[in-house]
C-alpha positions as CSV (number, residue, x, y, z in Angstrom):
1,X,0.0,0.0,0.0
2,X,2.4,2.7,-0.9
3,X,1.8,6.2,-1.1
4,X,2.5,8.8,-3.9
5,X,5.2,10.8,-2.2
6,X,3.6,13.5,-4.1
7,X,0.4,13.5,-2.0
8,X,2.4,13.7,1.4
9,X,4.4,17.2,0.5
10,X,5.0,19.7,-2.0
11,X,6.2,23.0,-2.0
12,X,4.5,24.0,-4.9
13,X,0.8,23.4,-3.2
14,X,2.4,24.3,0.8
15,X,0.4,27.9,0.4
16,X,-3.0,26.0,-1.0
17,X,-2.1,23.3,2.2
18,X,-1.7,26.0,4.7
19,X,-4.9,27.6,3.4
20,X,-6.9,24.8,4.2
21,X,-5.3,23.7,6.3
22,X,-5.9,27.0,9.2
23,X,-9.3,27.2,7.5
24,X,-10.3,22.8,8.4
25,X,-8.6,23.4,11.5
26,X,-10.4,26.3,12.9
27,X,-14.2,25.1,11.5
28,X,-13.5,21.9,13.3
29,X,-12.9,23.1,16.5
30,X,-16.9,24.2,17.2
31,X,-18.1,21.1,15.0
32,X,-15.7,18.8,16.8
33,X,-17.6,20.1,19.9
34,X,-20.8,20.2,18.3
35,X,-20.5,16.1,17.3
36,X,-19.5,15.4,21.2
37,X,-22.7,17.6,22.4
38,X,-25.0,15.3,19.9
39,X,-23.3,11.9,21.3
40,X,-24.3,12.8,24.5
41,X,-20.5,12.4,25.9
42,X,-18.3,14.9,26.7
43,X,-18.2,17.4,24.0
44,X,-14.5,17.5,24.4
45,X,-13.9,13.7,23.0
46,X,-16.1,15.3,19.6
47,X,-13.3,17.4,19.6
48,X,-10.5,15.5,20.4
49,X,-12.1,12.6,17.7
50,X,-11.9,15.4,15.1
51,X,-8.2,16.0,15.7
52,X,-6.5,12.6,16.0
53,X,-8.9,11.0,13.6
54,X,-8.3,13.5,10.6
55,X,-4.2,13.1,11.7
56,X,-4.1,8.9,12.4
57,X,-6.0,8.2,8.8
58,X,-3.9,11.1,6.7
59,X,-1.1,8.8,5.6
60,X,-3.5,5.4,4.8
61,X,-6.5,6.6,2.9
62,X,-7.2,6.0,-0.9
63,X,-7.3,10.2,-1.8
64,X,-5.4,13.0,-0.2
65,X,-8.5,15.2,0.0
66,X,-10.4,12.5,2.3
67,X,-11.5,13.7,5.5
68,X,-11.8,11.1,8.8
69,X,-13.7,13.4,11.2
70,X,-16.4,12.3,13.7
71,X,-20.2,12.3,11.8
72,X,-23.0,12.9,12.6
73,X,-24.2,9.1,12.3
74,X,-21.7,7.7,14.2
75,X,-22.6,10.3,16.9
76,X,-26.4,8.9,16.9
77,X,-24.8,5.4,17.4
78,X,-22.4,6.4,20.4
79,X,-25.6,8.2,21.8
80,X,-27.5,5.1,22.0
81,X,-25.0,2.9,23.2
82,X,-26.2,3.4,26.2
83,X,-21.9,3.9,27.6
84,X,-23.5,5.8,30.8
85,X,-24.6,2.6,32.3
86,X,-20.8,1.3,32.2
87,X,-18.3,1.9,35.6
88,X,-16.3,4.4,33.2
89,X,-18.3,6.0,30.4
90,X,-15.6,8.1,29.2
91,X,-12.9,4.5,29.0
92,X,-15.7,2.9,27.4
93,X,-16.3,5.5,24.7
94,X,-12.5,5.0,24.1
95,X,-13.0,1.7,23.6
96,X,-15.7,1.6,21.1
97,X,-13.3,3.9,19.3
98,X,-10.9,2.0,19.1
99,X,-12.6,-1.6,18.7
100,X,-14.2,0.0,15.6
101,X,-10.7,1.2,14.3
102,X,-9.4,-2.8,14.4
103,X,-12.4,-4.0,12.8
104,X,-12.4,-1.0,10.2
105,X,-8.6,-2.6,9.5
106,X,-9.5,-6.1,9.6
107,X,-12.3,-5.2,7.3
108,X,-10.2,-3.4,4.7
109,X,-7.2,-5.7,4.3
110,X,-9.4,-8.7,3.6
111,X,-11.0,-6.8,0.4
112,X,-13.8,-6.0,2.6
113,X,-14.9,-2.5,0.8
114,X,-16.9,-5.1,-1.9
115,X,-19.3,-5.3,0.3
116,X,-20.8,-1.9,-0.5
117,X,-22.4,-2.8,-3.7
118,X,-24.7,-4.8,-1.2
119,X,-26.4,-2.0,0.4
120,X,-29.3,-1.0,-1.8
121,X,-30.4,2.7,-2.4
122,X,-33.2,2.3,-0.8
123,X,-31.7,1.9,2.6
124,X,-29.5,4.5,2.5
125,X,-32.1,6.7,1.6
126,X,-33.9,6.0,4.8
127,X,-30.8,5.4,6.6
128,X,-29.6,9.0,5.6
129,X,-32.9,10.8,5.8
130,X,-33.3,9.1,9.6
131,X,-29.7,10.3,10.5
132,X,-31.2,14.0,9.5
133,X,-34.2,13.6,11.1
134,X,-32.6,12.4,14.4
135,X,-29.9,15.0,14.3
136,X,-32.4,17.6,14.4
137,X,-34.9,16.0,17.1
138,X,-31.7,15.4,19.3
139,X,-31.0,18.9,19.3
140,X,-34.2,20.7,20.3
141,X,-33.6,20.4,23.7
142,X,-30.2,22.0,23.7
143,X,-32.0,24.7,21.2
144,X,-34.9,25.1,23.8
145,X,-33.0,25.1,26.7
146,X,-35.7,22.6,27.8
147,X,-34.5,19.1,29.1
148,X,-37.3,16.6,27.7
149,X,-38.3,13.2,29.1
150,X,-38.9,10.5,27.1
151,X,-38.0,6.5,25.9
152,X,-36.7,7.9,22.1
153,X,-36.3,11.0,20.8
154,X,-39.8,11.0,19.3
155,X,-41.0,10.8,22.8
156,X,-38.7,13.5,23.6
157,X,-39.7,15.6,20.8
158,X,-43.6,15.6,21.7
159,X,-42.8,16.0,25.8
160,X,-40.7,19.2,24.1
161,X,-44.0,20.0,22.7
162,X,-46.2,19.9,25.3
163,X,-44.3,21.8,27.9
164,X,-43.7,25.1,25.2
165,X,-43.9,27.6,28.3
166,X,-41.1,26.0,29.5
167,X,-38.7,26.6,26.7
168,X,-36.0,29.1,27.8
169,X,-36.5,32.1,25.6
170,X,-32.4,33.5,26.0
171,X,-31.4,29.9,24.6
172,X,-34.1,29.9,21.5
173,X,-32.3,33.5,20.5
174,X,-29.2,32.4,20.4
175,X,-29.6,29.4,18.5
176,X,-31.4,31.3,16.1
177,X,-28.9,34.1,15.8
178,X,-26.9,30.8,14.8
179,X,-28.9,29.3,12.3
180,X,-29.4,32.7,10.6
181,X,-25.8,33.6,10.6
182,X,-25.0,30.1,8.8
183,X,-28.2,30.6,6.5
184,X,-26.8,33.9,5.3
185,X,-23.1,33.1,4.9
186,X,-22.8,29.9,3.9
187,X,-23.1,30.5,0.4
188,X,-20.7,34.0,0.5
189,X,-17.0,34.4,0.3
190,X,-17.2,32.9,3.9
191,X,-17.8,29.7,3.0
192,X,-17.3,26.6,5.7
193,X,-16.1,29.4,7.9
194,X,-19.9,30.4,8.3
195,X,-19.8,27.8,10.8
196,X,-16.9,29.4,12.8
197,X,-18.4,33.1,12.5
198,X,-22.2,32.1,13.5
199,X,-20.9,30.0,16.5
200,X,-18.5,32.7,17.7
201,X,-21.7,35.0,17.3
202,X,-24.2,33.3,19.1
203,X,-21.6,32.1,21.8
204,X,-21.1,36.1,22.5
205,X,-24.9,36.8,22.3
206,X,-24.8,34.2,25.0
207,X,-22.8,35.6,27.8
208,X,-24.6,39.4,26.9
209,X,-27.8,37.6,27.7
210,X,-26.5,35.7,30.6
211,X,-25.2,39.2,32.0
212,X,-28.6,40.6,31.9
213,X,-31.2,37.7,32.3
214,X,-32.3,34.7,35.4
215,X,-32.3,32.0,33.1
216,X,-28.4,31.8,31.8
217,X,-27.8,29.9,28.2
218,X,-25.9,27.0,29.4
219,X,-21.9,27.0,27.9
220,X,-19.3,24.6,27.9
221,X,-17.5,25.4,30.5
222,X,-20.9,24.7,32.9
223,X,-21.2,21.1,31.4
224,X,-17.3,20.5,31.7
225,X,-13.7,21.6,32.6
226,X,-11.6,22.5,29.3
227,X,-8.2,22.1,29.8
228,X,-5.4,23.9,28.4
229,X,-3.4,21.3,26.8
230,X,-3.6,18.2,24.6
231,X,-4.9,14.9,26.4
232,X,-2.7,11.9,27.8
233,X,-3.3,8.8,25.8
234,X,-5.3,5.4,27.2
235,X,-6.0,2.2,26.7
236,X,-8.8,0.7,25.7
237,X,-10.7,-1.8,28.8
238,X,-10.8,-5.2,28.4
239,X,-14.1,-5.3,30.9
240,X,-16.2,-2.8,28.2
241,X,-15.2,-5.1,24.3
242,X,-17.9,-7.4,24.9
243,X,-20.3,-4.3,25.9
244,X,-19.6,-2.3,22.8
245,X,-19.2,-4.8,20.5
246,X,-22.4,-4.5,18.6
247,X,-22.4,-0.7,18.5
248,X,-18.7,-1.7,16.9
249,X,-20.1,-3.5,14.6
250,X,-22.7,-0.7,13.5
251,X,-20.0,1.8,13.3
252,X,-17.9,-0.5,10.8
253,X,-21.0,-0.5,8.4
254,X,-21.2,3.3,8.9
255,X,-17.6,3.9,8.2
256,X,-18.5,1.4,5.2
257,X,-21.1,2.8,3.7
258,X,-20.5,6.9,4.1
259,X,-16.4,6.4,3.5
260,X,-17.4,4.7,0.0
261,X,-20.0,7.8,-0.8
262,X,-17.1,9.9,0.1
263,X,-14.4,8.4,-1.8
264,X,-16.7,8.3,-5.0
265,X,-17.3,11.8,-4.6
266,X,-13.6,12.7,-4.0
267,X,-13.1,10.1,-7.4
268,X,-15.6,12.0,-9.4
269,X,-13.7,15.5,-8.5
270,X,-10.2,13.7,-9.5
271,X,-11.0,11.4,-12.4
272,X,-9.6,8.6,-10.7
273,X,-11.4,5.0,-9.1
274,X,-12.6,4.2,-6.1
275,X,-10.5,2.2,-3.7
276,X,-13.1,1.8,-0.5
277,X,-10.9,-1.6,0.9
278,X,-7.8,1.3,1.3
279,X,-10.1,4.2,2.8
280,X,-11.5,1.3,5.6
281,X,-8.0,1.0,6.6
282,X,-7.6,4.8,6.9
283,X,-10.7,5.0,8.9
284,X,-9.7,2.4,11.2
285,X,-6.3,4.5,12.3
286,X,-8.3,7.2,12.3
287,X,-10.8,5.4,15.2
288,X,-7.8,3.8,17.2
289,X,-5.3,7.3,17.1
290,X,-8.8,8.7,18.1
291,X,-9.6,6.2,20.8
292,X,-6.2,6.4,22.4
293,X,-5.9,10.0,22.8
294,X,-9.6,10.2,24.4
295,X,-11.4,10.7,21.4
296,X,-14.8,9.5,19.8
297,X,-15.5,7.1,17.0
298,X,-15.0,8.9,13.5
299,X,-15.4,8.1,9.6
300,X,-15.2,9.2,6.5
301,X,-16.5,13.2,6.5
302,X,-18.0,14.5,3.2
303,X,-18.2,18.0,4.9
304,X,-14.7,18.0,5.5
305,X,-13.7,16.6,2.7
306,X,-15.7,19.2,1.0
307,X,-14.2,22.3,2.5
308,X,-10.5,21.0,2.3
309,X,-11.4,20.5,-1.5
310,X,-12.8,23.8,-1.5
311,X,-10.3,25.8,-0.4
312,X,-7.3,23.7,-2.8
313,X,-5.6,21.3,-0.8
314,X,-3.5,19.0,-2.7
315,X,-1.9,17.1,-0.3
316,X,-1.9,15.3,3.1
317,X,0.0,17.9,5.2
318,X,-3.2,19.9,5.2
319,X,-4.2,17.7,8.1
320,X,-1.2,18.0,9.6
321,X,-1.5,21.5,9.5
322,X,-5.3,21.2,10.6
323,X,-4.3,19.3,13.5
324,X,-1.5,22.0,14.7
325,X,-4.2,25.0,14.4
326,X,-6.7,23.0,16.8
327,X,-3.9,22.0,19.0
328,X,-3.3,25.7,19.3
329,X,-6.7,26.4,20.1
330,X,-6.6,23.6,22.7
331,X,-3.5,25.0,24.3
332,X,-3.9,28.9,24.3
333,X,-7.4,29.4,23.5
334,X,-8.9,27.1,26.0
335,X,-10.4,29.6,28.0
336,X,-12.5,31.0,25.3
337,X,-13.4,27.6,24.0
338,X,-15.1,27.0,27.6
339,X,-17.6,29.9,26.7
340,X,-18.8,28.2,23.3
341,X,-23.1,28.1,23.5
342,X,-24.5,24.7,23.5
343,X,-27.4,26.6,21.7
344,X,-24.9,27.9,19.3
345,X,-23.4,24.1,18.8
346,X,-27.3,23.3,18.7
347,X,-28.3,25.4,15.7
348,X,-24.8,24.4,13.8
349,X,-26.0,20.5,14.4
350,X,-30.1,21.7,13.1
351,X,-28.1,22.8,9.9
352,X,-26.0,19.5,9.3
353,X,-29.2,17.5,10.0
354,X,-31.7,19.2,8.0
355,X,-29.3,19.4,5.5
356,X,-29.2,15.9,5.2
357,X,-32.5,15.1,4.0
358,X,-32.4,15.0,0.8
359,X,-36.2,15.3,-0.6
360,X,-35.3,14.2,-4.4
361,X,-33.3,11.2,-3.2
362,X,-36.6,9.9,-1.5
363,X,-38.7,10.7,-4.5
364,X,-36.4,8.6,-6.9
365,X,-36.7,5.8,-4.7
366,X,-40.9,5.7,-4.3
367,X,-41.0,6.1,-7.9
368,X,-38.8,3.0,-8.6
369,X,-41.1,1.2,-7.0
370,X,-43.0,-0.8,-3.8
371,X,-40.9,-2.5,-2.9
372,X,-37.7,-0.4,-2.4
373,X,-40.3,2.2,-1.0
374,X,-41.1,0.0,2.1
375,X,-37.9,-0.8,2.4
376,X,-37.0,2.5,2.8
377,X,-39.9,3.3,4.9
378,X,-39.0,0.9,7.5
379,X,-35.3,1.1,7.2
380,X,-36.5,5.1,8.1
381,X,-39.0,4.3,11.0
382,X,-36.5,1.9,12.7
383,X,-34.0,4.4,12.5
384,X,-36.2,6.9,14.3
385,X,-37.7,4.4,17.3
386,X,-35.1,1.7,18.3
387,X,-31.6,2.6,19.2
388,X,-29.3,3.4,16.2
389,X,-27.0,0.0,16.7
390,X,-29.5,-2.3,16.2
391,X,-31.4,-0.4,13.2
392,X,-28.3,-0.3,11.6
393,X,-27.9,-4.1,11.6
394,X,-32.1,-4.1,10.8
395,X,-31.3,-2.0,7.7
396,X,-27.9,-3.9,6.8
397,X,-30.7,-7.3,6.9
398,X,-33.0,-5.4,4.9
399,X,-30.7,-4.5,2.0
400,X,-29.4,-8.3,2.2
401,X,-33.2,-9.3,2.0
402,X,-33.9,-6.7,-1.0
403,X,-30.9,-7.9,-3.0
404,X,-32.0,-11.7,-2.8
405,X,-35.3,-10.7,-3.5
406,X,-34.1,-8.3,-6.8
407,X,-31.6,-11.0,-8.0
408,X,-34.2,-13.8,-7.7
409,X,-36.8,-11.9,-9.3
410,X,-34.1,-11.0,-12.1
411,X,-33.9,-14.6,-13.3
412,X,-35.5,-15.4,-16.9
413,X,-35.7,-18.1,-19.4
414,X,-35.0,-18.2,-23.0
415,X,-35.5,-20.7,-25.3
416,X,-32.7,-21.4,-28.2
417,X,-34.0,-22.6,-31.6
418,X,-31.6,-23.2,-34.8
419,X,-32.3,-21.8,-38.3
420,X,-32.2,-24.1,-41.0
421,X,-28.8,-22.1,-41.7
422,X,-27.2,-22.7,-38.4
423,X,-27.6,-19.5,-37.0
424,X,-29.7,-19.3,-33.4
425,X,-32.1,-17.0,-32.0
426,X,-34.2,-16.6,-29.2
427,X,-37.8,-16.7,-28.4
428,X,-40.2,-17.1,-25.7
429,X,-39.8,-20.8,-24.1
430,X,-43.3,-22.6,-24.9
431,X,-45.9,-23.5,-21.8
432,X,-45.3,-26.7,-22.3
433,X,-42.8,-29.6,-23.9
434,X,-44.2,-30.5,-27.1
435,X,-44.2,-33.9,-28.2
436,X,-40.7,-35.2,-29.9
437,X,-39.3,-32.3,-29.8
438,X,-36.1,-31.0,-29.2
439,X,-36.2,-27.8,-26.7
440,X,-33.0,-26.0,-25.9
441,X,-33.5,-23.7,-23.0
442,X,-31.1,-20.7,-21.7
443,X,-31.9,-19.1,-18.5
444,X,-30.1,-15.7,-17.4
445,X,-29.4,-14.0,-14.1
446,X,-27.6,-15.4,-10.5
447,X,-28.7,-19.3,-10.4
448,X,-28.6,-19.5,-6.7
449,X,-31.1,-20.7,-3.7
450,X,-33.8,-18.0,-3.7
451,X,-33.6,-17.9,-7.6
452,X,-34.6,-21.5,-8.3
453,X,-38.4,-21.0,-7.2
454,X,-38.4,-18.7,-10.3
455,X,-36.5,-20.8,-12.3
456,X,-38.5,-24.0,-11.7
457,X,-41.7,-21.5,-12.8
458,X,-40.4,-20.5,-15.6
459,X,-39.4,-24.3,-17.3
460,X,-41.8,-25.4,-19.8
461,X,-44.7,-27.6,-18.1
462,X,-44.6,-31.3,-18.6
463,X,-47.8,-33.7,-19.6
464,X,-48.6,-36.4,-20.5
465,X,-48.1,-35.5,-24.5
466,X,-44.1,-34.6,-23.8
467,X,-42.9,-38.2,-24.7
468,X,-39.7,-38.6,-27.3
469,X,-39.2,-35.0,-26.0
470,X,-35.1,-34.0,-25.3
471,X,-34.4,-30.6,-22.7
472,X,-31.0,-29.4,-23.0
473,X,-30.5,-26.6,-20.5
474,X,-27.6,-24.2,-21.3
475,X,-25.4,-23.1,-18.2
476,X,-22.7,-21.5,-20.4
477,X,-21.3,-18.5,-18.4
478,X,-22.9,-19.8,-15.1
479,X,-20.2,-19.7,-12.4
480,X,-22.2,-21.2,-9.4
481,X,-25.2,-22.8,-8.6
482,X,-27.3,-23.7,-5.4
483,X,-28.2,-27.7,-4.3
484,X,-31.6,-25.8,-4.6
485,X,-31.2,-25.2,-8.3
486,X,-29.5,-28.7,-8.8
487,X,-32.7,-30.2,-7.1
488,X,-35.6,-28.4,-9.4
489,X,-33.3,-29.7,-12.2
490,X,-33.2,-33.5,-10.5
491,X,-37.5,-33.2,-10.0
492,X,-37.2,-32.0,-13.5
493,X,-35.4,-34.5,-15.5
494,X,-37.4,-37.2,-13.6
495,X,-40.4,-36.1,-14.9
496,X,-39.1,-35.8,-18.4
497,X,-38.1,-39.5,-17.6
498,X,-41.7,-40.6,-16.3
499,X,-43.2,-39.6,-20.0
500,X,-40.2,-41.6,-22.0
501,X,-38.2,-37.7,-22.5
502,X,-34.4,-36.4,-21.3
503,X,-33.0,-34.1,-19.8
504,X,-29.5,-32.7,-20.9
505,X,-27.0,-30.1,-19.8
506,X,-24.2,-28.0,-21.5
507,X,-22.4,-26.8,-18.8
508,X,-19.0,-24.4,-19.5
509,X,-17.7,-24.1,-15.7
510,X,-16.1,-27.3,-13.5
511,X,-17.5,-26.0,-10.1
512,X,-20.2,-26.3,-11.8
513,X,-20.1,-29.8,-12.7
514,X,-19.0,-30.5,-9.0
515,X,-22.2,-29.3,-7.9
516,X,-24.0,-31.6,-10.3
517,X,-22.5,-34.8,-9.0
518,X,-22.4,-33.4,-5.6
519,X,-26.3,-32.9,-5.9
520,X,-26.6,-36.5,-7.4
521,X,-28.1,-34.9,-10.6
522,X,-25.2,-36.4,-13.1
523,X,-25.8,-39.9,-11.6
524,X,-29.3,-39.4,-12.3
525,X,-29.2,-38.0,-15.6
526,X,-25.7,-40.0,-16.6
527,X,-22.5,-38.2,-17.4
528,X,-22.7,-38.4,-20.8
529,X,-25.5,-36.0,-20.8
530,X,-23.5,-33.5,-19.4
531,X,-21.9,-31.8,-22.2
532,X,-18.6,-29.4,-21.2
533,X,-18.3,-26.3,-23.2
534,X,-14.9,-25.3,-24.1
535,X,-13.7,-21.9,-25.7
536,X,-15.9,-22.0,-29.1
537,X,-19.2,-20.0,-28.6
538,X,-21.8,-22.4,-29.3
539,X,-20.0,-26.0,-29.9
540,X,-20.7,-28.0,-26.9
541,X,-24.4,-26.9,-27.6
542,X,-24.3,-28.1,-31.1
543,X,-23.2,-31.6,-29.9
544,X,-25.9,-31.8,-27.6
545,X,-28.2,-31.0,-30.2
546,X,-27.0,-33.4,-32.6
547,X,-27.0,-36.0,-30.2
548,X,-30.7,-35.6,-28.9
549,X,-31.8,-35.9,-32.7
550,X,-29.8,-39.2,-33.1
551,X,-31.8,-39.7,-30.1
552,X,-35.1,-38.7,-31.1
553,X,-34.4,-40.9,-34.3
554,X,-34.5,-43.8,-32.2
555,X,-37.1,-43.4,-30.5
């Protein structure tokens, strides 16, 4: 896995590097905080997880312009994980960090980033449009200055309603200074930094307020102690792996899924392909440099990824150089830091989540049909009312269960017939085996277990009136089959052989042929009508053919 020296360092790109460079390192300093405040957990380790994490995966990812940063799904996760009931929430947040960085590893150095073409649209859709949504509802409270009771945050979200007189007015204005201020600059010459200025604005509108009013907007420094300097490294416990292993697991199909929409965005914007086995190993030393130094769990960011992009990095030192301007904040701007708004943070999160919900993505997928629709529907309402670990394992079933479902329905049956000139063509099978008559049939799509149902309803019916009848079945190009399939074949070629017909196969593949005699079907059929295709198109079939006339002469 070596890396283009090029990507590391250049002097020709150091003033585009240093330029975003100061500008990542200073946006991620409130969103770092913001990502901690939405985990539940110590807004400091969001902070902390957006420093090592961007610095441990610089030198292992695919692209030099991908960003590891903490996000705002695998915040949701770490906020259901339920780490407050452990002896040491803070050692077992490390240790999800860095459990998910070794799996993220283990995942990419066995080829594991071909598992993404698995997950179908659909649940991303209502994966991502639930991350949104959630992102928003989790906030409200912090926005509202109202601490709502509830089971989820639906629950949450109407106690929030129905206790409106109770909302703390100072809070509501300054998140909505914030929202405004990112509204309004986000698209100027400001750019990412909109972020910065709005926080710093609504964290100042904070302390004016809290100077003049009896209900204070709550700050940072009231929730915790910021230090001044950078923090010690730990180790992971042993006692918490087996507690945080399934939250591991759903932050390794996270880091999966939204690395891999990173990378191809990153791919588009280069001209290059996607290498998403790589970019899981750079996540993963993003998650244990992150879990060591105190951090949270982090992934592939497309904000950050975006803004770096944005303002012309071309190489890896711009996290480098990221990391040193946060560790300057850390060390001589600590004090300030402690007075950052957790309304302010709030309205910067509101942003990022409504952002997320994408209304055209949603429409593309009801309109490709029922299916994927309810999919997405429930992949979207499990998201929203069981915790986050476990409807990412639902939805990771659900796209298992649609692919079968897709491929098996995909499966179709031609039938072969020769021209008096030797050329073929294809037409519709018939409904049913005619008398003495020779049918070649060709099915395409994946031949495996769920498929075979469709396959055994799509073969030609057989009566009483299919005697002297030969079926040659074409498996040229088929890799693999299923016992399943081999067994609708065996059923098959014994009722051929109950009305005086014969069953015979032109197979191109030997696992294929394994399979057969594994599944008793070439004893049953005999090995000589098993006919193995070799590198001319179209031969082994034209001995079949020829033999089941000599055949059908016979008879």
């Amino acid at each position: 896995m070596s890396l283009d020296p090029r990507t590391r360092f250049s002097r020709k790109t150091l003033r585009r590097d240093l330029v975003a460079g100061v500008a990542l390192g200073v946006e991620s300093v409130p969103d770092g905080l913001a990502q901690g405040l939405l985990a539940g957990v110590n807004p400091l380790a969001g902070l902390y997880g957006h420093l090592f994490g961007m610095v441990g995966a610089a030198l292992f990812t695919s692209s030099a312009l991908m960003t590891v940063q903490v996000t705002g799904a695998m915040a949701l996760i770490v906020a259901d994980a339920q780490l407050q009931t452990r002896p040491d929430p803070d050692r077992a947040l490390f240790t999800l960090a860095v459990l998910s960085g070794v799996l993220l590893v283990v995942l990419g150095l066995l080829g594991g980033g071909r598992l993404v073409r698995f997950v179908p649209t659909a649940v991303m859709t209502g994966f991502v449009t639930a991350v949104g949504v959630n992102i928003v509802l989790g906030q409200l409270s912090n926005f509202t200055g109202y601490a709502s009771d509830g089971e989820n945050r639906i629950a949450k979200t109407v106690d929030l309603g129905r206790h409106l007189l109770e909302w703390n007015v100072p809070s509501l204005v300054v998140g909505a200074i914030t929202i405004l201020l990112i509204m309004l600059l986000q698209n100027t010459r400001v750019g990412a930094l909109s972020l910065v200025v709005a926080v710093v604005a609504g964290s100042v509108s904070a302390v004016l307020l809290n100077l003049w009013v009896p209900q204070p907007v709550v700050v940072l420094h009231d929730l915790v102690a910021v230090p001044g300097r950078l923090p010690i490294p730990v180790l992971p416990s042993v006692d918490d792996i087996l507690f945080v292993s399934i939250p591991a697991v759903s932050l390794t199909f996270v880091a999966l899924v939204q690395g891999a929409g990173v990378s191809s965005g990153i791919a588009a914007r280069e001209g290059r392909s996607v290498d998403v086995s790589r970019d899981l190993i750079g996540q993963g030393a993003g998650n244990v440099l992150s879990g060591i130094f105190r951090g949270m769990p982090v992934g592939g960011s497309s904000s950050g990824s975006s803004l770096v992009a944005t303002a012309g990095a071309r190489t890896r030192l711009v996290y480098f150089l990221a990391g040193g301007v946060m560790s300057l904040v850390i060390l001589f701007a600590s004090d300030l830091v402690a007075y950052i708004a957790m309304p302010a943070l709030a309205g910067l999160l509101i942003v990022v989540g409504v952002a997320a919900i994408k209304p055209s993505r949603v429409y593309s997928v009801v309109k490709s049909g029922p299916l994927p629709t309810v999919v997405m529907a429930v992949t979207f309402v499990l998201m929203l009312l069981i915790p986050l670990q476990f409807a990412v394992l639902s939805g990771v079933g659900l796209g298992i269960i649609l692919y079968v479902a897709q491929q098996s329905n995909r499966l179709r049956v031609r039938r072969v017939v020769f021209s008096t000139d030797g050329r073929m063509r294809e037409v519709e099978p018939p409904h049913g085996i005619p008398p003495r008559e020779i049918v070649v049939l060709q099915p395409y799509g994946s031949l495996f277990f769920a498929s075979a149902p469709t396959f055994e309803r799509q073969l030609p019916e057989i009566t009483a009136e299919s005697e002297s009848s030969v079926v040659i079945v074409r498996l040229r190009g088929t890799d693999d089959v299923g016992l399943a399939f081999v067994e609708v074949l065996r059923r098959y070629a014994r009722e051929l052989a109950a009305v005086g017909s014969s069953l015979k196969l032109v197979v191109s593949e030997p696992l294929v042929v394994r399979q057969l005699e594994a599944g008793g079907l070439a004893a049953d059929i005999g090995g000589q009508n098993i006919y193995r295709g070799t590198e001319w198109v179209g031969e082994a079939l034209r001995r079949a053919y020829d033999d089941a006339r000599e055949e059908r002469k016979r008879s």
